[in-house]
C-alpha positions as CSV (number, residue, x, y, z in Angstrom):
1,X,0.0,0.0,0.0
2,X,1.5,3.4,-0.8
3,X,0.8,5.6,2.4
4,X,2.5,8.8,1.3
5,X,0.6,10.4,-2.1
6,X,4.0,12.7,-2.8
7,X,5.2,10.1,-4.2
8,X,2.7,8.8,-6.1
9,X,4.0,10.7,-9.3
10,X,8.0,9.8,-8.6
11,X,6.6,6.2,-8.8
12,X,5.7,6.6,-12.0
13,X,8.1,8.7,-14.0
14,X,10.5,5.6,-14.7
15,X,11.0,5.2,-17.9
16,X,12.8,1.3,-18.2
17,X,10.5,-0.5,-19.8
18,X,10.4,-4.1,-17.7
19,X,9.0,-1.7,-15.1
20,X,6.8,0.2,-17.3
21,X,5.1,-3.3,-18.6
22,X,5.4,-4.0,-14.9
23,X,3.0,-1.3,-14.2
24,X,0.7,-2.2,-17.3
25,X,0.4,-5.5,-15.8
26,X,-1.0,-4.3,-12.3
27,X,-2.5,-0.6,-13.5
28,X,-3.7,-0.8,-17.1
29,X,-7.3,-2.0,-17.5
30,X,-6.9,-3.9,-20.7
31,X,-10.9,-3.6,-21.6
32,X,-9.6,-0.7,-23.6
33,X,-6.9,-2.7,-25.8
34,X,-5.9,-5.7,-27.4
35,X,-2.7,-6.9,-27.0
36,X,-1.6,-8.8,-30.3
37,X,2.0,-9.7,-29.3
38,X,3.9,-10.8,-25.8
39,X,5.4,-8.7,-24.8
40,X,3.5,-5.5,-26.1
41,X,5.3,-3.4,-28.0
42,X,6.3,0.4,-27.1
43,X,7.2,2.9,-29.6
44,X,8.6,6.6,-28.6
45,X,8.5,8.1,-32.6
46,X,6.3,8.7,-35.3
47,X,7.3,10.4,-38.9
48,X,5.6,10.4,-42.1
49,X,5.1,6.6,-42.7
50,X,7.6,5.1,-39.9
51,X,7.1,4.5,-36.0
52,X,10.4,4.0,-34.1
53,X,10.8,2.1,-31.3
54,X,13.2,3.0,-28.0
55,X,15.9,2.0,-29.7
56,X,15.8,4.1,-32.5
57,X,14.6,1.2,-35.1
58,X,12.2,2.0,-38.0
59,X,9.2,0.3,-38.9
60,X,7.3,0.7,-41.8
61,X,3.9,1.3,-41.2
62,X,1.5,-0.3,-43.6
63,X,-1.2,0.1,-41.1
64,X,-1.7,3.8,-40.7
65,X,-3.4,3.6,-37.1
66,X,-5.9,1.8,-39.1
67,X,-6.5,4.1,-41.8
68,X,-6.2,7.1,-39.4
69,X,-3.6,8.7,-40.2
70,X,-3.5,9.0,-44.2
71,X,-1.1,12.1,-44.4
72,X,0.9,10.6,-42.7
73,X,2.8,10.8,-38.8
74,X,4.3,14.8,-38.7
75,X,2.0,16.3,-41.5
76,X,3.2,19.8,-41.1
77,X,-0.1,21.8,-42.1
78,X,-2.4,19.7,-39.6
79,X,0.1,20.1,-37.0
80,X,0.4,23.8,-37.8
81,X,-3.8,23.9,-37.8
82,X,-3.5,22.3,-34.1
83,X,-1.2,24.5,-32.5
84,X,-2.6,27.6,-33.6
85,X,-6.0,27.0,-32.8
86,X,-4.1,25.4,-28.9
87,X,-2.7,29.5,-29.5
88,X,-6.1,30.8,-30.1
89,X,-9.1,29.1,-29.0
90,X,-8.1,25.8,-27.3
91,X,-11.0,25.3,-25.6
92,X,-14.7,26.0,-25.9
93,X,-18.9,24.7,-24.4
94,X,-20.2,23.2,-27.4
95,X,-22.7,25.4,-26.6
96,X,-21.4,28.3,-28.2
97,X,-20.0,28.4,-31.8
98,X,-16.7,29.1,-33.3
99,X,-15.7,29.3,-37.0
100,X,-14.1,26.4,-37.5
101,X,-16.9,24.1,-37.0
102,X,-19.4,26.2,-38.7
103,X,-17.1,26.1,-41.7
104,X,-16.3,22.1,-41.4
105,X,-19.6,21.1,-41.6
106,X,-20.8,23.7,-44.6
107,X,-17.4,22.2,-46.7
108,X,-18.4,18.4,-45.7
109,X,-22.3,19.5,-46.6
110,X,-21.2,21.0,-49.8
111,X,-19.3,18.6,-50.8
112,X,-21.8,15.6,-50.4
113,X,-24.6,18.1,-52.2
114,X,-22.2,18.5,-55.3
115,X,-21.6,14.1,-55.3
116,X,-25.0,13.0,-54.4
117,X,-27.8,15.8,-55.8
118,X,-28.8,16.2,-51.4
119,X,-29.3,18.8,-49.4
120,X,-28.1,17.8,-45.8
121,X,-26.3,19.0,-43.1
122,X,-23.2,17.6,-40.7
123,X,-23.7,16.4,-36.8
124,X,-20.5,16.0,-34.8
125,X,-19.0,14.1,-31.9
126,X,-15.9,12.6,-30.6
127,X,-15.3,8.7,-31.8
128,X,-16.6,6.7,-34.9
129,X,-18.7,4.4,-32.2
130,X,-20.5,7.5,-30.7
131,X,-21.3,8.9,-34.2
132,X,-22.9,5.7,-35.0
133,X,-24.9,5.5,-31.5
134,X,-26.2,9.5,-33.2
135,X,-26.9,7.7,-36.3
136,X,-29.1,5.5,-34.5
137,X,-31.0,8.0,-33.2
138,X,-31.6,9.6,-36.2
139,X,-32.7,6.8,-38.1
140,X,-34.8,5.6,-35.0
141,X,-36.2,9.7,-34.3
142,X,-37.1,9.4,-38.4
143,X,-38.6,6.2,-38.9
144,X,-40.2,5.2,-35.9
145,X,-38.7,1.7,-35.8
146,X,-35.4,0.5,-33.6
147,X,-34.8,-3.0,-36.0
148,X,-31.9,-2.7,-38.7
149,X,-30.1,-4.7,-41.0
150,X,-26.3,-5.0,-41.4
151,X,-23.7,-7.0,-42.9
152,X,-22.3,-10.5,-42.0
153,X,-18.2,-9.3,-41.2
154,X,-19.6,-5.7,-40.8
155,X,-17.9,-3.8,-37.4
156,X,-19.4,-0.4,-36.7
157,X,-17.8,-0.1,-32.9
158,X,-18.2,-1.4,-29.6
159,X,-20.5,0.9,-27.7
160,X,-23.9,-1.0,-26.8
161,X,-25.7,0.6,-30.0
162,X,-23.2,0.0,-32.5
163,X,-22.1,-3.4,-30.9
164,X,-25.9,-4.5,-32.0
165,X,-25.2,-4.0,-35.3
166,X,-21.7,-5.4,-35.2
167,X,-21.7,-8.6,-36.3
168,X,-19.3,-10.3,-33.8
169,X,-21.3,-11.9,-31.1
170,X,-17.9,-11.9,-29.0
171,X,-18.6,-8.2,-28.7
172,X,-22.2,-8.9,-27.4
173,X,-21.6,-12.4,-25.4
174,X,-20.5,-10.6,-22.0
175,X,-23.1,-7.7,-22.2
176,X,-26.4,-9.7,-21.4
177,X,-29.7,-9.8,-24.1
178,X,-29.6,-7.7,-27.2
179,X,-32.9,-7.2,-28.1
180,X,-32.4,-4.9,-31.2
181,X,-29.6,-7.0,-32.5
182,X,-29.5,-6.1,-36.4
183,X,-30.5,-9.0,-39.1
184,X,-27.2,-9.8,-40.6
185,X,-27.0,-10.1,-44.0
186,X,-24.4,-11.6,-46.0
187,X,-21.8,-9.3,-47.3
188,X,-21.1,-10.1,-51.1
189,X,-17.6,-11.4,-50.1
190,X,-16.6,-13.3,-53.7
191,X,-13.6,-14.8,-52.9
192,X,-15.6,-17.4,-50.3
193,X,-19.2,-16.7,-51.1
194,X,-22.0,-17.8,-48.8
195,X,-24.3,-19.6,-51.5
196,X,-20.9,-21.1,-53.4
197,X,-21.5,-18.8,-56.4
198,X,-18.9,-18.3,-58.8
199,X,-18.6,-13.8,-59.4
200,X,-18.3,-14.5,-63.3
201,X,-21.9,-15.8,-63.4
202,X,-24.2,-15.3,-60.4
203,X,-26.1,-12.4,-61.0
204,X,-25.9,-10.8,-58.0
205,X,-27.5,-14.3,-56.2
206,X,-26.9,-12.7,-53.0
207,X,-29.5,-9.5,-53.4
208,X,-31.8,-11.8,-54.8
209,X,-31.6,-14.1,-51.8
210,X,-32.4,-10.7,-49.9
211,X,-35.4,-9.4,-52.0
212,X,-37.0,-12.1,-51.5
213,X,-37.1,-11.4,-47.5
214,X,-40.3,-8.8,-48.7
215,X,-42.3,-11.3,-51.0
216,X,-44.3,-12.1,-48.5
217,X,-45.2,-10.8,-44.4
218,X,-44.6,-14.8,-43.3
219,X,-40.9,-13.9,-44.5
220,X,-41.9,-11.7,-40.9
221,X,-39.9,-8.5,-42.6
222,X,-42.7,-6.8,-44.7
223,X,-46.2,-6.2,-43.7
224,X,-47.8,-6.1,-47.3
225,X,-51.2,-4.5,-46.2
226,X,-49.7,-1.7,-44.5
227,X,-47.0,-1.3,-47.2
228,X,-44.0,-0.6,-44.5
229,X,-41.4,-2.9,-43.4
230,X,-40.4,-3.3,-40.0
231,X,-36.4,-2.5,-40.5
232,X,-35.6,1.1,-40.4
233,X,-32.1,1.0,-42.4
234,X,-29.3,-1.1,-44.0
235,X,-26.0,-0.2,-42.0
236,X,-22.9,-1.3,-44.6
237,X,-19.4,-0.4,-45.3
238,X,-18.9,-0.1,-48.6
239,X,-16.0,-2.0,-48.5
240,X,-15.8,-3.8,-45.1
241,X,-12.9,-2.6,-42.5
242,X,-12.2,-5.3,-40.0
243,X,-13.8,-7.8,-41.8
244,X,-11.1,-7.8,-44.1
245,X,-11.3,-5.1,-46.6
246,X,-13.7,-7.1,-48.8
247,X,-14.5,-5.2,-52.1
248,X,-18.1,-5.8,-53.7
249,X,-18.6,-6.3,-57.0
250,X,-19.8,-4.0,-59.4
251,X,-23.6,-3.7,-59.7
252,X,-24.3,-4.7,-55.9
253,X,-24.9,-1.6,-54.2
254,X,-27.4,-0.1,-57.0
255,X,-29.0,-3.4,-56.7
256,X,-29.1,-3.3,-53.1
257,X,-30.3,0.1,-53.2
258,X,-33.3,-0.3,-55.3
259,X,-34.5,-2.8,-53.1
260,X,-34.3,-0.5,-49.9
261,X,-35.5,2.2,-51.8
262,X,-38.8,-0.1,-53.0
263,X,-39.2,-0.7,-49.4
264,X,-38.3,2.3,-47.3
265,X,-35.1,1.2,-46.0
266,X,-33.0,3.6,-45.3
267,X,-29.2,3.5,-46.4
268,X,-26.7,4.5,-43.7
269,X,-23.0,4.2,-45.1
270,X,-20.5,3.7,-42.6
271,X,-17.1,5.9,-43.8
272,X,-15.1,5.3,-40.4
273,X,-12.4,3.7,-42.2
274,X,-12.5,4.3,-45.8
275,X,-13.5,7.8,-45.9
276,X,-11.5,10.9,-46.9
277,X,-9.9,8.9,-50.5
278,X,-8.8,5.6,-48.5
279,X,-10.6,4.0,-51.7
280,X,-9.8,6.5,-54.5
281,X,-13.0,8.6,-54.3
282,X,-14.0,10.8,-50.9
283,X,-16.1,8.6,-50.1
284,X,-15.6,4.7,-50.8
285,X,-19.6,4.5,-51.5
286,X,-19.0,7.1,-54.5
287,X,-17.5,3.6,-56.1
288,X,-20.5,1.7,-56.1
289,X,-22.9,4.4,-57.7
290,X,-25.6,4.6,-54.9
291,X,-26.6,7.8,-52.9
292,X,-26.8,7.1,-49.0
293,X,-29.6,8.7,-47.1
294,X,-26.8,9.1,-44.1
295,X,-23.1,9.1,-44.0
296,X,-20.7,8.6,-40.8
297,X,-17.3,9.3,-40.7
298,X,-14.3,9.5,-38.2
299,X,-10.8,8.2,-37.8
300,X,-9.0,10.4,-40.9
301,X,-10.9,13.6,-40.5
302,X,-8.2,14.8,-38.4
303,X,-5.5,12.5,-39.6
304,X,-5.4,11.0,-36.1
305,X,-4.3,14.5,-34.1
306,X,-7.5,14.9,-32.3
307,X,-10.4,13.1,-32.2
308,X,-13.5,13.9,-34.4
309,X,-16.1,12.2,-35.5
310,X,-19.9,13.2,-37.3
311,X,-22.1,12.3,-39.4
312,X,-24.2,14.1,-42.5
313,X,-27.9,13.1,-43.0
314,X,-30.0,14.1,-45.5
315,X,-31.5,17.2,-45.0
316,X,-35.6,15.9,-44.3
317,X,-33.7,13.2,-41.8
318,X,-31.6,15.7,-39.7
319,X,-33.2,19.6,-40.0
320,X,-33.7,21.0,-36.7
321,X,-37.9,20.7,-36.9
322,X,-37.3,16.8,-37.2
323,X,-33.8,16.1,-34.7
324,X,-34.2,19.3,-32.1
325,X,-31.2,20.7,-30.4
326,X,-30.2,18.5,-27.3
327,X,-30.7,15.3,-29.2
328,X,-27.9,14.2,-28.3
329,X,-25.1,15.7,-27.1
330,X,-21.6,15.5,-26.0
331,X,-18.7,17.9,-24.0
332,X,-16.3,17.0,-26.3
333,X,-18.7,17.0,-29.5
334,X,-17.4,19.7,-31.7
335,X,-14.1,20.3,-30.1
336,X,-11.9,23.1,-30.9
337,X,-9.0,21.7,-31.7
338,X,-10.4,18.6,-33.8
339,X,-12.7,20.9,-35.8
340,X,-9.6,22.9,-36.6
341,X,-7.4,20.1,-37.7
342,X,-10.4,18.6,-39.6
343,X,-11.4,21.8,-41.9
344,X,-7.4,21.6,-42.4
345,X,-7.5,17.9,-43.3
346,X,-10.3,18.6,-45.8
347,X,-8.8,21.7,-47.5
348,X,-5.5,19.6,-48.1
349,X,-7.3,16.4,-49.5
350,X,-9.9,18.5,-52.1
351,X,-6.9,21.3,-53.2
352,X,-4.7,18.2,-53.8
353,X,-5.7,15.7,-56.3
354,X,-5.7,13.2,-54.4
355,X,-8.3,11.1,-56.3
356,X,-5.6,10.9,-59.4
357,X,-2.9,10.2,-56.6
358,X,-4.3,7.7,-54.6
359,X,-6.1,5.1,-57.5
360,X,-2.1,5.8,-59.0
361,X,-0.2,4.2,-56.1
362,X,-2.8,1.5,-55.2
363,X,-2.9,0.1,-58.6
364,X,1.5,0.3,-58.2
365,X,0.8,-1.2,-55.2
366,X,-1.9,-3.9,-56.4
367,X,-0.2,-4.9,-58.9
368,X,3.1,-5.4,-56.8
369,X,0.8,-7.8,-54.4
370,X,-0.4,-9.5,-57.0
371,X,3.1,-10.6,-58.2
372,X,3.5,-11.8,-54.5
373,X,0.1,-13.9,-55.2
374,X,1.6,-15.0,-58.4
375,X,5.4,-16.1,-56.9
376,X,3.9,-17.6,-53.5
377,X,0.1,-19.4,-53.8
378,X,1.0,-21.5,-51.6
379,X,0.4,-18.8,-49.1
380,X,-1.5,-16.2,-50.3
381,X,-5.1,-17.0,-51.6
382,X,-6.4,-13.9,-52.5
383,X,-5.3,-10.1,-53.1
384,X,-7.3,-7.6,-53.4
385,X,-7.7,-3.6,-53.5
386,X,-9.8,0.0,-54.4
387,X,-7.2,3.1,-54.0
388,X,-5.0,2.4,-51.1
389,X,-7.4,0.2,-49.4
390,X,-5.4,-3.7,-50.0
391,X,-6.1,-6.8,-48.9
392,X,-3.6,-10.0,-48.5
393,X,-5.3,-13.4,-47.5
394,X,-2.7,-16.1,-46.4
395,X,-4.3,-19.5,-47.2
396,X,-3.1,-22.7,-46.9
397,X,-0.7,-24.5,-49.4
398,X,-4.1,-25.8,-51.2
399,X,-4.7,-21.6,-51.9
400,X,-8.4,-21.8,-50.3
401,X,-8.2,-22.9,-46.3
402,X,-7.8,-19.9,-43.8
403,X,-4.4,-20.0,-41.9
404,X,-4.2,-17.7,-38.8
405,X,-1.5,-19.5,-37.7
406,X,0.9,-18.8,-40.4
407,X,-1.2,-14.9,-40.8
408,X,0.1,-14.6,-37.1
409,X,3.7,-15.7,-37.3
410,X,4.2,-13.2,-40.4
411,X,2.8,-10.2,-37.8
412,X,4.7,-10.9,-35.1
413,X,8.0,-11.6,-36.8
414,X,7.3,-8.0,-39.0
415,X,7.2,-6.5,-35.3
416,X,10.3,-8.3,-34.2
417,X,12.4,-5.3,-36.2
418,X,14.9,-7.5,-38.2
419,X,14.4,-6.9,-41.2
420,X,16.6,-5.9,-44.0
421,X,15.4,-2.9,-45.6
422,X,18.0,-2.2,-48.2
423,X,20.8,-2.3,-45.7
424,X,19.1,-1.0,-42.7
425,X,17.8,-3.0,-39.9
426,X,13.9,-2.3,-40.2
427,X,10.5,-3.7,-38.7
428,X,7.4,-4.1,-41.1
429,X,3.4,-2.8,-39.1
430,X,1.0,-5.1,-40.3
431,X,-2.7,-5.0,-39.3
432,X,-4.6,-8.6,-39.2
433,X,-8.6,-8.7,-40.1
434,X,-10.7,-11.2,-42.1
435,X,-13.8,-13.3,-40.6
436,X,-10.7,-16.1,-40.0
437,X,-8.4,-13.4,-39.0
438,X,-6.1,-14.5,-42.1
439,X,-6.2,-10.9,-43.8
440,X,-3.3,-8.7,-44.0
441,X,-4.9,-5.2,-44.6
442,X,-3.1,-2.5,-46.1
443,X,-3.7,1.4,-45.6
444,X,-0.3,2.4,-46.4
445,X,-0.2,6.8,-46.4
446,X,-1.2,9.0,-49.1
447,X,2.8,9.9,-48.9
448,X,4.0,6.5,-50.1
449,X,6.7,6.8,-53.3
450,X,7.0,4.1,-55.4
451,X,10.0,3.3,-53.8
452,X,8.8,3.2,-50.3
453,X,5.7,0.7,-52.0
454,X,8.5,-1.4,-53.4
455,X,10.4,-1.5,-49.8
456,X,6.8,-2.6,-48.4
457,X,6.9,-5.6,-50.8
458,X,10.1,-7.1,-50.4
459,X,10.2,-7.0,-46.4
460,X,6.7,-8.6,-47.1
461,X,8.2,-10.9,-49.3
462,X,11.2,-11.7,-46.6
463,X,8.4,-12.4,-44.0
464,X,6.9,-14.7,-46.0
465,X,10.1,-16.4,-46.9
466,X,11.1,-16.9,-42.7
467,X,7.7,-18.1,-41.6
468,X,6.5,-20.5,-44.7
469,X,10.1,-21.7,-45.5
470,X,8.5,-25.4,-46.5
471,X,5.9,-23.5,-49.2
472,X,8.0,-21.0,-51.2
């Protein structure tokens, strides 16, 4: 027991890390974390597309803080944007106003009325999970009904709402009865379809399978007299995030959309991790041809430096006569600094052409995977990509069967930071999703060169070579 509080804080200023992961052990709650490696790993640097741990070592970070940072670590004018705003205004009530958000939202709003044809208008908050809870509310406030549908491998957060339309149930097993659990619908994921189709022929099999929820009410979805169905609104990703950056194919989404639209479904579109040109357009959904009634977005908006979140919403689904001030509400919702950073973050990405840029280096990068695929299918079953948004899945020698085991030996020896990277001793950051947790998915930074894409490849390539040595 520590008796004398002046030296609680000399306690905990050592900086030797056996004692800090001492303290982790004893101090940390890990409800707030997963640790993927033993022991975790600390890191004291970050710079444009490299952390660096204690000991000085770079690591080349194909992760991007899962698609957070996309300007990379140390972008100079979003730095600049948060420290003169810290100079300025550094903190504000929500209550009151300041430019910053005012302008944010009017720039996001605009932006979405000159893509989609609809007027609508920008809600914000802190994290991608409490924008969704919002969401929620605005789809619940709109339609009256509190059921919704989302995606088979679809992760929208881990607050109570969102978790019920996540579709891991180890998110919901601890947390008691969710009664408005979404309906989970499969995602179209090609590559191992749910019905066994083959993509070349199917014709979109898997929409049909879903239309044909509202042929009749003992299907329990549609009530034909009253003409209303009892699911408020689809929640997808366009292209799904944790589950493995599965890429539709073309023609699903406007199918899927003529459906809702034939029923009164609304279409919420979950931008968390693929918005802001993570898959070549602003938006990921601009891909797939389809207007969403409500967008939610988070993570890049301020390009990791302080956390924002929102959400636009059609104007007849979000105007202040429908969703009334105090709706919701956080301390933290339009923060200062964030709203700063994020009006910076969105001047940068629509003055640059970063549409032309990004769909360049992920087809570089695609096509430099795809070699891997060619040179090693013994281990690599699939590749896949849209913009900078990849996807690796490490199969089994026979090309099909999931293998964590060998997906986890390749992360952990990337993080071991002995590599060769063209005569420097280097470390490769991998991120691992998938519904088998056999997908290595890429969000490399906007700032990638050619060369740094190239680099990415062969320590990829030397991973491979140490931890399937018997396949290659």
């Amino acid at each position: 027991m520590i008796k004398d509080t002046r030296h609680v804080m000399a306690l905990t200023e050592t900086t030797d890390e056996r004692e800090l992961l001492d303290m982790e052990q004893k101090y940390c709650s890990w409800g707030d974390t997963v640790h993927y490696l033993d022991p975790p790993k600390f890191f004291e640097r970050a710079e444009g597309h490299y952390l660096f741990d204690r000991g000085g070592t770079p690591y080349l970070d194909l992760q991007m803080w899962y698609s957070a940072a996309n300007l990379g670590y140390g972008h100079k004018a979003t730095e600049k944007a948060l420290t003169d705003q810290l100079e300025k205004l550094p903190q504000l009530a929500c209550q009151y106003l300041h430019p910053e958000k005012v302008q944010l939202a009017a720039a996001i709003a605009r932006l979405n009325e000159s893509k989609f044809g609809l007027e609508g208008r920008v809600h914000f908050n802190v994290g991608g999970a409490q924008a969704v809870e919002d969401s929620l509310k605005i789809v619940r406030n709109a339609t009256g009904k509190s059921l919704m549908f989302a995606f088979m491998g679809g992760y929208h957060g881990r607050t109570l709402g969102a978790t019920a339309i996540t579709s891991s149930y180890r998110y919901r097993r601890r947390f008691g009865h969710f009664s408005d659990r979404a309906h989970f619908v499969p995602f179209p994921y090609c590559f191992r379809c749910p019905y066994d189709k083959k993509r070349e022929d199917c014709g979109l099999y898997c929409v049909q399978q879903f239309e044909k929820n509202f042929e009749t009410e003992y299907n329990s979805f549609w009530d034909a007299k009253a003409g209303e169905p009892e699911f408020a609104a689809f929640y997808v990703e366009a292209i799904q995030g944790t589950g493995g950056y599965v890429i539709p194919p073309p023609g699903y989404f406007p199918a899927l959309k003529k459906v809702l639209d034939q029923r009164g479904v609304l279409l919420v579109d979950d931008e968390i991790q693929m918005g802001f040109f993570r898959a070549g357009k602003f938006w990921a959904i601009e891909n797939f041809d389809v207007e969403p009634d409500i967008i939610v977005f988070g993570k890049a908006l301020t390009n990791g430096l302080n956390p924002l979140s929102g959400i636009w919403a059609r104007e007849g689904l979000i105007n202040p006569e429908t969703f009334p001030p105090g709706s919701t509400h956080s301390t933290f919702s339009s923060n200062t600094l964030g709203t700063a950073v994020g009006l910076e973050v969105v001047r940068t990405l629509l003055e640059g052409d970063y549409e032309t840029l990004v769909n360049r280096k992920g087809a570089y990068f695609l096509a430099r995977i795809r070699e891997l695929h060619k040179r090693f299918p013994r281990v690599i079953g699939d590749t896949d990509g849209m913009g900078l948004a990849l996807r690796i899945e490490i199969c089994q020698a026979d090309g099909v069967t999931p293998d964590r085991e060998l997906t986890d030996r390749i992360f952990a020896e990337g993080m071991k930071g002995n590599l060769d990277g063209r005569g420097t001793r280097m470390g490769l950051v991998l991120d691992v999703g998938g519904y088998y947790k056999n997908v290595f998915t890429l969000a490399p930074s906007f700032t990638m060169s050619e060369s740094d894409i190239d680099l990415g490849v062969d320590l990829l390539e030397q991973l491979i070579r140490r931890c399937a040595p018997d396949r290659v």
